[in-house]
N, CA and C of each residue as an Amber inpcrd file, in Angstrom:
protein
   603
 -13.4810000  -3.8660000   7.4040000 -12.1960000  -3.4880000   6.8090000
 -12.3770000  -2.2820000   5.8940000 -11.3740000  -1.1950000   6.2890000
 -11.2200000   0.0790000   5.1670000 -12.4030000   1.0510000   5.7170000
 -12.7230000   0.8070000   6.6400000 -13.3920000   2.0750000   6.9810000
 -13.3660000   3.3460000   6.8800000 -11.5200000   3.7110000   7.3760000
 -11.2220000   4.7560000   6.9870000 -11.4680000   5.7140000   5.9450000
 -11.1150000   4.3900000   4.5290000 -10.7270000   4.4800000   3.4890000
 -12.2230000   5.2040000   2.6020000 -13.4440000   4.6040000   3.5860000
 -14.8700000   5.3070000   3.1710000 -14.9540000   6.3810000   3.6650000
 -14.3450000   6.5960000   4.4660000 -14.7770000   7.7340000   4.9720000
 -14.0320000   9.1470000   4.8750000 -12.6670000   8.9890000   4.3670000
 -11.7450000   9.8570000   3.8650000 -11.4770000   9.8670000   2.3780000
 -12.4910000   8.9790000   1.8320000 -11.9690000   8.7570000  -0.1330000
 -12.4680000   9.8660000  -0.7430000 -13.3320000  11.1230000  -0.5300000
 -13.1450000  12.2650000  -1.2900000 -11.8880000  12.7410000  -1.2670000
 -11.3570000  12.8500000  -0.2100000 -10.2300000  13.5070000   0.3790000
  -8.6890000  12.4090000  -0.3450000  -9.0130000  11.2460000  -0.3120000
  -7.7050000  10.5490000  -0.1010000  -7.7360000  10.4570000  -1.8770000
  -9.2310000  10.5210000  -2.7200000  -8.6970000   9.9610000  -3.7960000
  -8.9900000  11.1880000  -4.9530000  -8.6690000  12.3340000  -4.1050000
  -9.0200000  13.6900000  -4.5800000  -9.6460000  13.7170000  -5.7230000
 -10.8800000  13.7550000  -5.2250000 -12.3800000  13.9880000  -6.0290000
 -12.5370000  15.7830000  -6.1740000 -12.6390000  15.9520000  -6.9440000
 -12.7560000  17.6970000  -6.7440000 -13.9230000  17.8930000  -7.5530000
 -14.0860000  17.2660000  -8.6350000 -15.0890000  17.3210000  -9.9900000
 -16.2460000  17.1200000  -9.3220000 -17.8490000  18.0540000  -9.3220000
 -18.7080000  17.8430000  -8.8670000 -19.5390000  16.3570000  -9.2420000
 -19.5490000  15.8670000  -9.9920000 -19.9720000  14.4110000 -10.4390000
 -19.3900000  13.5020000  -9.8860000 -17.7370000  13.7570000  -9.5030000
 -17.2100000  12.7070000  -8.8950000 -17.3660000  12.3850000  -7.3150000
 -17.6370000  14.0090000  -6.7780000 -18.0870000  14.1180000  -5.6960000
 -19.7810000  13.6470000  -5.6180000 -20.6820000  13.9800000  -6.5820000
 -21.8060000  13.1570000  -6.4360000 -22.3110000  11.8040000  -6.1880000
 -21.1190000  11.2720000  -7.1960000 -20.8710000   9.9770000  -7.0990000
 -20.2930000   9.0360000  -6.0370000 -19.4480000   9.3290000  -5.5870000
 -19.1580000   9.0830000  -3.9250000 -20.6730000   8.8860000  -3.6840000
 -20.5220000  10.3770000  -3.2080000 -21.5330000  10.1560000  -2.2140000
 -22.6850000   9.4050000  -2.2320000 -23.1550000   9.2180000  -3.3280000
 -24.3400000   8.5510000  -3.3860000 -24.2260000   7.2230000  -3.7440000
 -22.8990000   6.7720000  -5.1220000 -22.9290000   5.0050000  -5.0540000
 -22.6230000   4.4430000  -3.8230000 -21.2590000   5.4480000  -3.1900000
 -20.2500000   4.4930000  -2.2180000 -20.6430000   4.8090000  -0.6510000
 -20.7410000   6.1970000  -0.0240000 -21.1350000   5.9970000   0.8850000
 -21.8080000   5.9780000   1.8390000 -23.5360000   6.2910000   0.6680000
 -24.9530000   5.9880000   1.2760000 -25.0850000   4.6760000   1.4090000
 -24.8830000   3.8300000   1.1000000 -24.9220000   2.5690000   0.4710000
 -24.0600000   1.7060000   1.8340000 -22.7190000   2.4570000   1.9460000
 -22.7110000   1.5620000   3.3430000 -22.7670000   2.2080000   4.1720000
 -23.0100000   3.4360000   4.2260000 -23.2650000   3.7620000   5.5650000
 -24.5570000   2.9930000   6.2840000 -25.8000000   2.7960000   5.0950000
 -26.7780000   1.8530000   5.1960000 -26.5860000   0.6730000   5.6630000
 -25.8890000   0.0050000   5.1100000 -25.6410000  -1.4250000   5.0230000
 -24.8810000  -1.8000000   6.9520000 -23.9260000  -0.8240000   7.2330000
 -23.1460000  -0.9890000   8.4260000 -23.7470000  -0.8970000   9.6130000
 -25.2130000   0.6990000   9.4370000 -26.1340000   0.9760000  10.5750000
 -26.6560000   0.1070000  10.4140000 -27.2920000  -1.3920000   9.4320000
 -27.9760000  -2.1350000   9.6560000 -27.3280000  -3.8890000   9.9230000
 -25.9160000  -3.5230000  10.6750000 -25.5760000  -4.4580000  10.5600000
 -25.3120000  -5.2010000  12.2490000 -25.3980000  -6.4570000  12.3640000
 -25.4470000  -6.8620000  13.4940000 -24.0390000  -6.4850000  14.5710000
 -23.2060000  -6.7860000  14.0280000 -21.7820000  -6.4850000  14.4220000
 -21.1380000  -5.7240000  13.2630000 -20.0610000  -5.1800000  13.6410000
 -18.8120000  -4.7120000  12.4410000 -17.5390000  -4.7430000  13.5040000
 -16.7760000  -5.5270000  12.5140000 -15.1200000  -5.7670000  12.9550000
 -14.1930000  -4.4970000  12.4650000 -13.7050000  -3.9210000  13.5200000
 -12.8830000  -3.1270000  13.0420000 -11.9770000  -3.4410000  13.3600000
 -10.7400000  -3.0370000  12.5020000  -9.0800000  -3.5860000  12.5850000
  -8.3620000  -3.2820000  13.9490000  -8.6810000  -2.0890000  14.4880000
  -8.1790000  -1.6340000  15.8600000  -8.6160000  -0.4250000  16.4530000
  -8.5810000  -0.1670000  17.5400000  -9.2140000   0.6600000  18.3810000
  -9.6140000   2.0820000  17.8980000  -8.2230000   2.1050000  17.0050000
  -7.9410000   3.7440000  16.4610000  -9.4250000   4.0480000  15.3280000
  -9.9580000   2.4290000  15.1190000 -10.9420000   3.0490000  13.9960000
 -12.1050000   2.9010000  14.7650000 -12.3960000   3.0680000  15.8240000
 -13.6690000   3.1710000  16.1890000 -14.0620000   4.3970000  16.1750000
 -13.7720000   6.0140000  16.0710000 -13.9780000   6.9150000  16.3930000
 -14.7320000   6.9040000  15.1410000 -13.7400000   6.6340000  13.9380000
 -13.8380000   7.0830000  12.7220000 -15.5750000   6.3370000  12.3460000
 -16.0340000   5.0310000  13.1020000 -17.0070000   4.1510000  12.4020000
 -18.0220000   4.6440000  13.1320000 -18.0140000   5.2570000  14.2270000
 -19.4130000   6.1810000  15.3740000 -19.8430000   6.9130000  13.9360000
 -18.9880000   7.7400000  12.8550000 -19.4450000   8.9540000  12.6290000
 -20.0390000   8.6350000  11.2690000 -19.9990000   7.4880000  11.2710000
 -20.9130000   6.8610000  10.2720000 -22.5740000   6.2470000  10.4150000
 -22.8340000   6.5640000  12.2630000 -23.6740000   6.0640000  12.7910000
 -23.8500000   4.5380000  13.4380000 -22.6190000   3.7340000  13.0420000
 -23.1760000   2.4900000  14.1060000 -22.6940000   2.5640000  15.7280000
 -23.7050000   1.9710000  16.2320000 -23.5810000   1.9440000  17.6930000
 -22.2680000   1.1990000  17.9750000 -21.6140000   1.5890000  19.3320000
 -20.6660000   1.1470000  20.1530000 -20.9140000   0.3650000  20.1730000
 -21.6630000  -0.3050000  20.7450000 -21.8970000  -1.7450000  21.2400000
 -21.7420000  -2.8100000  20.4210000 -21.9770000  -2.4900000  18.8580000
 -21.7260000  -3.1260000  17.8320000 -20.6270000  -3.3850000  16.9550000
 -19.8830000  -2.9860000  17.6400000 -18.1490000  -2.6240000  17.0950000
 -17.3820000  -3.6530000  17.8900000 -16.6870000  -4.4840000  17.0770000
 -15.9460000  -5.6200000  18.0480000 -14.5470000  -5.2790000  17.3330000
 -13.4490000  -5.4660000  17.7540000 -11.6530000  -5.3700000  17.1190000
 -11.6920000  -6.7820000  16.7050000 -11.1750000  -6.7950000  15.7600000
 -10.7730000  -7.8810000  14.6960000  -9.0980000  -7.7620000  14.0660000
  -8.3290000  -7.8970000  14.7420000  -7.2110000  -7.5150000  13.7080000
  -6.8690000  -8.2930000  12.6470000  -6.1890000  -7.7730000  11.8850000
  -5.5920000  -8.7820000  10.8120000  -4.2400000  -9.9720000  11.5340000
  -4.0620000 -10.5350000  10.2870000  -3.4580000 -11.3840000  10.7020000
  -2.2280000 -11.8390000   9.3490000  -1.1750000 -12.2680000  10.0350000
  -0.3330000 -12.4990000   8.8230000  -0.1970000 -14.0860000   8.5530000
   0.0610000 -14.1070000   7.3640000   0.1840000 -15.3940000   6.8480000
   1.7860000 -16.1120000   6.9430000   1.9040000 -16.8510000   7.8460000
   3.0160000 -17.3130000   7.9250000   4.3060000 -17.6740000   7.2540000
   3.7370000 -17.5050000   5.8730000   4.7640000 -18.0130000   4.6840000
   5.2920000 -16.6390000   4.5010000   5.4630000 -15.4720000   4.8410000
   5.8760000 -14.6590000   5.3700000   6.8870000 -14.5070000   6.5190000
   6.9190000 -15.9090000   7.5810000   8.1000000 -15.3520000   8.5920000
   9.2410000 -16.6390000   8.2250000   9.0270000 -16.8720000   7.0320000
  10.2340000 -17.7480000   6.2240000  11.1370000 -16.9100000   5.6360000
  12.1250000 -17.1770000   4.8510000  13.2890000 -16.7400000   4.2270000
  12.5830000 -17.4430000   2.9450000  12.9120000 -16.4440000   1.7880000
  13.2290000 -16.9760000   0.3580000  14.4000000 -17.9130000   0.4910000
  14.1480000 -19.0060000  -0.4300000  15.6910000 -19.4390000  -0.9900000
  16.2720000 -18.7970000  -1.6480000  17.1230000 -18.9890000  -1.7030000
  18.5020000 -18.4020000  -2.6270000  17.8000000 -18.6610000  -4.4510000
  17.4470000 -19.5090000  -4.5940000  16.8820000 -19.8200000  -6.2880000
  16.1100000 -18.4160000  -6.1500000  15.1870000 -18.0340000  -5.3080000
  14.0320000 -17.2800000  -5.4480000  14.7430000 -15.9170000  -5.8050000
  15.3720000 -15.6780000  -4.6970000  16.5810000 -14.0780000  -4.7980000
  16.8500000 -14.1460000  -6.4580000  17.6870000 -14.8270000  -6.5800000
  18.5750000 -14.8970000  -7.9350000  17.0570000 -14.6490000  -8.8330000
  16.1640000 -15.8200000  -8.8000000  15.0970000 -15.2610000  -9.8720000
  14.7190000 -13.8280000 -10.1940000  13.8940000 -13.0440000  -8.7750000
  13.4660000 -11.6400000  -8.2420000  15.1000000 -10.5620000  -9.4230000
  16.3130000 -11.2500000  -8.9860000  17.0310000  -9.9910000  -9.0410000
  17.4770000 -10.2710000 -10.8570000  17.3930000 -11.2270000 -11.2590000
  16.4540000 -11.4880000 -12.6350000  16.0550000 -10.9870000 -13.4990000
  14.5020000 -11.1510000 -13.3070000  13.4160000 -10.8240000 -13.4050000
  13.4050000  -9.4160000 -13.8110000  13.6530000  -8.4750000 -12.7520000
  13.9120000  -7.3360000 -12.3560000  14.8140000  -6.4040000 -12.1680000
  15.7100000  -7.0350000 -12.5870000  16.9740000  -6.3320000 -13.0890000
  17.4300000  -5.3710000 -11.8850000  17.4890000  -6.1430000 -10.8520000
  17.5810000  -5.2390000  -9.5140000  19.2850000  -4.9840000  -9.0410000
  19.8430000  -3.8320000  -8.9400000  20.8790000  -3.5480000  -8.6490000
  21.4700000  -4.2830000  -7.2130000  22.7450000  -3.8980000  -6.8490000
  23.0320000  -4.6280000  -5.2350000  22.6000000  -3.9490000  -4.4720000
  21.8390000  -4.5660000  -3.3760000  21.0850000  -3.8630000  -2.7880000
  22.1670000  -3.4140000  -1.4930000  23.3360000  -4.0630000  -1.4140000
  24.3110000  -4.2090000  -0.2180000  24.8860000  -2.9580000  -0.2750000
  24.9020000  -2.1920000  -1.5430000  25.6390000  -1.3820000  -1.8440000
  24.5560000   0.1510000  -1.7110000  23.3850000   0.1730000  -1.9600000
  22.5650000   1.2880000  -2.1130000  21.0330000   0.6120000  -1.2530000
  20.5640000   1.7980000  -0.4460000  19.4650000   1.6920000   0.0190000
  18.2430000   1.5700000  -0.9770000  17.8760000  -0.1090000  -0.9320000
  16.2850000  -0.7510000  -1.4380000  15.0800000  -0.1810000  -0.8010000
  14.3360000   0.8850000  -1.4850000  13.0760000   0.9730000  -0.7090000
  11.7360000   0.0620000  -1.5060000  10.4160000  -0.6720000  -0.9920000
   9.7340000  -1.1270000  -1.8110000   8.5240000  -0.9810000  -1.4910000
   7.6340000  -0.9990000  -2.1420000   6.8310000  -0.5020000  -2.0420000
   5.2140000  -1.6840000  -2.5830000   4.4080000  -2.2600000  -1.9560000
   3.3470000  -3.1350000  -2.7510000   1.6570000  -2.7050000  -2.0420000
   0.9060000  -2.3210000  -2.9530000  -0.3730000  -1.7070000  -3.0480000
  -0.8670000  -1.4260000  -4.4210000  -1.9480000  -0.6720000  -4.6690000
  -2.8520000  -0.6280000  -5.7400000  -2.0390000   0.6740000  -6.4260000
  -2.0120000   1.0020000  -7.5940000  -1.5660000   2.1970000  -7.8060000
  -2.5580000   3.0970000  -8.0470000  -2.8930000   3.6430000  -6.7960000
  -4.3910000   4.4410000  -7.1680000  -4.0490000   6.0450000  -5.9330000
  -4.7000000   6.7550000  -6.3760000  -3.9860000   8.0050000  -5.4180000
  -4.3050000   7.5810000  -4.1360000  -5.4220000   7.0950000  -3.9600000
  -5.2150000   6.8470000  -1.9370000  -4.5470000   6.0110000  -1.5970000
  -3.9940000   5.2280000  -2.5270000  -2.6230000   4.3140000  -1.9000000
  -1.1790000   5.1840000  -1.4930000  -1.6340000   6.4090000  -2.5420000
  -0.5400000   7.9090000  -1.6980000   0.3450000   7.3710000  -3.5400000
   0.0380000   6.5030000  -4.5120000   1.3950000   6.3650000  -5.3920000
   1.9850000   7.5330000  -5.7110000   1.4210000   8.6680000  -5.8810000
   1.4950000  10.3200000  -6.9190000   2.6800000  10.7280000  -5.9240000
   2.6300000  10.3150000  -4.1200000   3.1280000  11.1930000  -3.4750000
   4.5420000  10.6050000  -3.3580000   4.4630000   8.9770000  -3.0750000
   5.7010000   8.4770000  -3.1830000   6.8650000   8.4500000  -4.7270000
   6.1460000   8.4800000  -5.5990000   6.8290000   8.7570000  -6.8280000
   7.7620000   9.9550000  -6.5750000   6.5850000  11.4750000  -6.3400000
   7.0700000  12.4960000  -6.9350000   7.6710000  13.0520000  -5.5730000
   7.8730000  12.0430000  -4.3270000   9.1940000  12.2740000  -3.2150000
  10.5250000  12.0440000  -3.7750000  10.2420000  10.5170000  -4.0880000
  11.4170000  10.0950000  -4.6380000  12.2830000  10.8680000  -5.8260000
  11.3960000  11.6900000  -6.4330000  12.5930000  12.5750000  -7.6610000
  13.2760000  13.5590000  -6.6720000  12.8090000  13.6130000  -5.3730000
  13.7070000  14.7720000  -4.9600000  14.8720000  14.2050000  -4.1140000
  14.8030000  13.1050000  -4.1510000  15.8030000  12.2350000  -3.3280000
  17.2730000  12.1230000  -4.4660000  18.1190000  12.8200000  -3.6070000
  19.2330000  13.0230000  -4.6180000  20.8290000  12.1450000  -3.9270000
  20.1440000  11.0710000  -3.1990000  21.7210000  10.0560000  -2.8180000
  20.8980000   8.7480000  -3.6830000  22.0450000   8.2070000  -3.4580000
  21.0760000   7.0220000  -4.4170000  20.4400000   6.1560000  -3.8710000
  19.8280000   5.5890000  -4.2700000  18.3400000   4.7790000  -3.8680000
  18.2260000   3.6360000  -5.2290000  17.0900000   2.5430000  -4.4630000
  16.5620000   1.3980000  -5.2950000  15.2470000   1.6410000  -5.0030000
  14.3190000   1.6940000  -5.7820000  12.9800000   1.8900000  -5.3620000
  12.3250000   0.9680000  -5.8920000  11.5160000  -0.2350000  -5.7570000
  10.7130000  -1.0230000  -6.0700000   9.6320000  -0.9480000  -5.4350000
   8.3570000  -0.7160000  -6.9390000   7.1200000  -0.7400000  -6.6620000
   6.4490000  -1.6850000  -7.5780000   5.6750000  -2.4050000  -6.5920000
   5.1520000  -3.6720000  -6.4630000   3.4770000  -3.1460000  -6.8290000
   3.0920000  -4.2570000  -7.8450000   1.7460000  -3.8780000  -7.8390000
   0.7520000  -3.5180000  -9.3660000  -0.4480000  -3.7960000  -9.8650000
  -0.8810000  -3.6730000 -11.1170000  -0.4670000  -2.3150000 -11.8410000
  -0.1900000  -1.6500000 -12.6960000   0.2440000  -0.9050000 -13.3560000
  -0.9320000  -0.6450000 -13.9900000  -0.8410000   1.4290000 -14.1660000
  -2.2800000   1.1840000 -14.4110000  -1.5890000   3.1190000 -15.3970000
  -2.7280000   2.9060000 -16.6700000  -2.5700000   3.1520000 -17.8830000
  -1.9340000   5.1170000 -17.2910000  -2.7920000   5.2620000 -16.3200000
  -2.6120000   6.7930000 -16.1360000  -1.5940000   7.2840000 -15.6490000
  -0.3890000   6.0230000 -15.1690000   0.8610000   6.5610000 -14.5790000
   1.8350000   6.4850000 -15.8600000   2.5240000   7.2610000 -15.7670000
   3.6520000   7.4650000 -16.7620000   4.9840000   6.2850000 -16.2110000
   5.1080000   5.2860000 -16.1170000   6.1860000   4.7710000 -15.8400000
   7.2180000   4.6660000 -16.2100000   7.2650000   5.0340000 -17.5370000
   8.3210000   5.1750000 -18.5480000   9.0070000   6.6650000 -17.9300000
   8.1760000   7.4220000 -17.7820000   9.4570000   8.5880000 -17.5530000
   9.8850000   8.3970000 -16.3680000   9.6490000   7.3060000 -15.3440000
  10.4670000   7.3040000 -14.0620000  11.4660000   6.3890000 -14.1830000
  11.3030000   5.2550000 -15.6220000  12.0100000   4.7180000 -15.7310000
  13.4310000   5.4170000 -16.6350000  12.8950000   6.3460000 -17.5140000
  13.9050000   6.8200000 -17.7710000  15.0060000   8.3980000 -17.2610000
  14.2680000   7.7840000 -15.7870000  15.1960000   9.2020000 -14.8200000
  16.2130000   8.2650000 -14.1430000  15.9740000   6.9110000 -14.3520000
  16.5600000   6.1450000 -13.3690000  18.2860000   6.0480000 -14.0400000
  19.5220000   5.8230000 -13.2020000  20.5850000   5.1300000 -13.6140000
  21.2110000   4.5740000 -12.5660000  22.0100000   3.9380000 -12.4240000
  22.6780000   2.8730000 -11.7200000  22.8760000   3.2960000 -10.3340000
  22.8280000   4.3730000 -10.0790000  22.6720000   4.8470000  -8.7270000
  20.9740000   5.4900000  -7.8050000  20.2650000   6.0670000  -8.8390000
  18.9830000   6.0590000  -8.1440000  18.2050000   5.3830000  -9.3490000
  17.2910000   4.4440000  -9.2040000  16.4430000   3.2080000 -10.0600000
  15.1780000   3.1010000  -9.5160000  14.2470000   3.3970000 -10.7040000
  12.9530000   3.0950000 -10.4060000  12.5610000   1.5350000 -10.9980000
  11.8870000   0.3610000  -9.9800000  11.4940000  -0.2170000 -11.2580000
  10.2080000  -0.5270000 -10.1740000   9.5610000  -1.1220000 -11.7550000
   8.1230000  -1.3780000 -11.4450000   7.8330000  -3.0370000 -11.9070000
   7.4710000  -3.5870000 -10.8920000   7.3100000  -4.9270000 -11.3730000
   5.9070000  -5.3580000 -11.8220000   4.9750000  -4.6850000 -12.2340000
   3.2790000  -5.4140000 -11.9700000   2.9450000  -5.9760000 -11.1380000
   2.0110000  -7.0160000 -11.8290000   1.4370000  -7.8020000 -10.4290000
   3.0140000  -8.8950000 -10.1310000   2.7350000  -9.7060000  -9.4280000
   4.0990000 -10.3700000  -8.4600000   3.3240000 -11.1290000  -7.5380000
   3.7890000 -12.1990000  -7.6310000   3.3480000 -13.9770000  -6.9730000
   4.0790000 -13.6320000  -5.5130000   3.4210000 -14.7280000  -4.3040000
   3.7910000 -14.2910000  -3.0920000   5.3000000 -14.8490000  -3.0020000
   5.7840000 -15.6250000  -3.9250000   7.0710000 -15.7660000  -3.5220000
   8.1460000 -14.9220000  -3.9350000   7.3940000 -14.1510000  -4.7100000
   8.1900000 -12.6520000  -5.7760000   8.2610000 -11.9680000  -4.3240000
   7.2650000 -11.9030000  -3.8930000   7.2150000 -10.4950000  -2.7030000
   7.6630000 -10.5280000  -1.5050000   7.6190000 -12.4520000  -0.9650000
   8.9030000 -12.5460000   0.0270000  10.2230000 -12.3090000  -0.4520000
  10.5720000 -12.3450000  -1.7760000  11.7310000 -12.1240000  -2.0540000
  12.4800000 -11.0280000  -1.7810000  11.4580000 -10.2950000  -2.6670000
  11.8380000  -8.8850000  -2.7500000  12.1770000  -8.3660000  -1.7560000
  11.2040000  -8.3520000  -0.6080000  11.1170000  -7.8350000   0.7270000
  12.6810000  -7.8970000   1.5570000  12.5580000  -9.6290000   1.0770000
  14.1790000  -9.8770000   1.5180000  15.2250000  -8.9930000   1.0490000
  15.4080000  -8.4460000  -0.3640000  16.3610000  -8.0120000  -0.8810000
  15.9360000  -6.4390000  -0.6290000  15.4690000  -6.0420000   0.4890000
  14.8850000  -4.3460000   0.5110000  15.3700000  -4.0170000   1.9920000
  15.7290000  -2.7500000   2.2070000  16.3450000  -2.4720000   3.2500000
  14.9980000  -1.6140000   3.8670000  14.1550000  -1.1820000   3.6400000
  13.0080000  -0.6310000   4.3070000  11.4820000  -0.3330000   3.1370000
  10.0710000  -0.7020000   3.8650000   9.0780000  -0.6660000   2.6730000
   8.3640000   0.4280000   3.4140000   7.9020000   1.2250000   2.0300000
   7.3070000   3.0010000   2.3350000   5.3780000   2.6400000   1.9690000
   4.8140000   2.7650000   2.3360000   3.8790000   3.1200000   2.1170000
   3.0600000   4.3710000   3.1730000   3.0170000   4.9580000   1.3970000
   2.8290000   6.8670000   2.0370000   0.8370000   6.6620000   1.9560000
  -0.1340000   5.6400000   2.3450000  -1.7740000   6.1220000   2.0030000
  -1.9960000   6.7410000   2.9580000  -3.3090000   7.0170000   1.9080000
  -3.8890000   8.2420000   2.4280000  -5.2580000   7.5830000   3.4280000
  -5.2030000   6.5120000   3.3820000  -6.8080000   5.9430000   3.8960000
  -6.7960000   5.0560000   4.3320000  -5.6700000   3.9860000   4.1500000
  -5.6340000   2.8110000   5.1210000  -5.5420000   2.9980000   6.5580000
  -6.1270000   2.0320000   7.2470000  -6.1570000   2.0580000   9.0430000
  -4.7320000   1.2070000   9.1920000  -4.8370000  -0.1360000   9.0080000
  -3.7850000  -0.7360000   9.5380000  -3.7510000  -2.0510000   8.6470000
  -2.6990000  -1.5570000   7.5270000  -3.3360000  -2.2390000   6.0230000
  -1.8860000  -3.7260000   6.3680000  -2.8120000  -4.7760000   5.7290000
  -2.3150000  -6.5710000   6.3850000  -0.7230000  -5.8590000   5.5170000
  -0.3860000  -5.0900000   4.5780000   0.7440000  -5.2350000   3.3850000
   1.7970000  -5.2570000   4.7390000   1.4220000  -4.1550000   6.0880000
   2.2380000  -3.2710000   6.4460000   2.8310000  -4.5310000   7.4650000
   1.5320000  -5.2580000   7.5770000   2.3220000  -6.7780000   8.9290000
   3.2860000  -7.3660000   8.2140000   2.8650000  -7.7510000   7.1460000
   3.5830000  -8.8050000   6.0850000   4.9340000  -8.2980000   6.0450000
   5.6200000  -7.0830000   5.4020000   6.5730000  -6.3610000   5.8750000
   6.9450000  -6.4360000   6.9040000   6.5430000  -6.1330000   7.9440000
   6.9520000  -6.1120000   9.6580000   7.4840000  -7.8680000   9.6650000
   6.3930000  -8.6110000   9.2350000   7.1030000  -9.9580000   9.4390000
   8.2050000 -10.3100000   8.8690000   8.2880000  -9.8620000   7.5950000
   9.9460000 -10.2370000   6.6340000  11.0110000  -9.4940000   7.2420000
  11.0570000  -8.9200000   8.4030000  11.7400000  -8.2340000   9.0200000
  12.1720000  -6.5670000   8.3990000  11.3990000  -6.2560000   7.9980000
  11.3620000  -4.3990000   6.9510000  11.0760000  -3.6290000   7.6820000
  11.9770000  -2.3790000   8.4360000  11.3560000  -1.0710000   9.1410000
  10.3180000  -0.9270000   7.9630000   9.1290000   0.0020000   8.7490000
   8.8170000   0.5930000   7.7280000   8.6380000   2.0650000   8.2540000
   8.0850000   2.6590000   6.8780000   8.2210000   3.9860000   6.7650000
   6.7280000   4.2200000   5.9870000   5.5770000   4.8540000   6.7190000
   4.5500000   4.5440000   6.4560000   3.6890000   6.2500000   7.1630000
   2.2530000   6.4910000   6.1800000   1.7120000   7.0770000   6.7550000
   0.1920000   6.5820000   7.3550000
């Protein structure tokens, strides 16, 4: 799992600083590139990542597809208690009335957060944007919270229990995830199962 994600994280988690680029390279991906050429098998998520795991050196032959899999409490419906909690909680506008986009991952640049944020300021019909996920000291959330008003709304919930996130999902008209490094990340099934186009890179 995340192969990609080793193999594109200078790139995805824009390392530019020569130390940071040292560092890669030498904690993260000598270390497995080692560990993978010496490994009996490796599961990759789907076909598309085998190209990417040759160029790390393990043999074909040693590459089996493994996909993910979704967890069923996922192709349920929230109750109605749960909705009402979520819209709560979160102070979430009608979603019947304005397009819910949502969003759940790490907030770290190869999850793409920098890119989906600073799309969304240019989005000028209104919108609900919920992003799902630990909150982390280097994002400014406050000033997205205070661009927001009753017609385009940022909110940010932190972390969120799995019945927060079937909820949500329920109350969202499509979930974006813009990364830069995921292959075929489980968030994007889980979505697909709550019934969510998505909109994904």
């Amino acid at each position: 799992h995340g192969f990609n994600e080793i193999i594109v994280g200078k790139e995805a988690y824009k390392l530019n600083k020569w130390y940071e680029t040292f560092a890669w390279e030498n904690l993260i991906q000598k270390p497995f590139s080692f560990v993978v050429q010496n490994a009996s098998k490796i599961f990759a998520l789907s076909k598309y990542e085998i190209d990417d795991i040759l160029t790390v050196g393990v043999k074909r032959e040693n590459i089996e597809i493994v996909t993910n899999g979704v967890n069923e409490y996922y192709l349920e419906s929230p109750t109605e208690e749960e909705i009402a909690k979520v819209h709560a909680k979160f102070i979430l506008g009608s979603s019947k009335s304005i397009p819910t986009f949502v969003f759940l991952g790490n907030h770290t640049r190869n999850k793409g957060i920098d890119f989906l944020l600073s799309s969304f300021l240019k989005v000028d019909t209104p919108f609900q944007l919920i992003v799902c996920g630990k909150k982390r000291s280097e994002i400014d959330y406050g000033y997205f919270e205070s661009l927001s008003d009753p017609s385009r709304k940022f909110i940010f919930t932190d972390m969120v229990d799995e019945w927060e996130i079937r909820a949500l999902f329920a109350e969202s008209h499509f979930f974006v995830y813009g990364t830069f490094a995921d292959t075929l990340p489980l968030v994007i099934l889980e979505a697909m199962s709550s019934g969510l186009p998505i909109i994904a890179s």
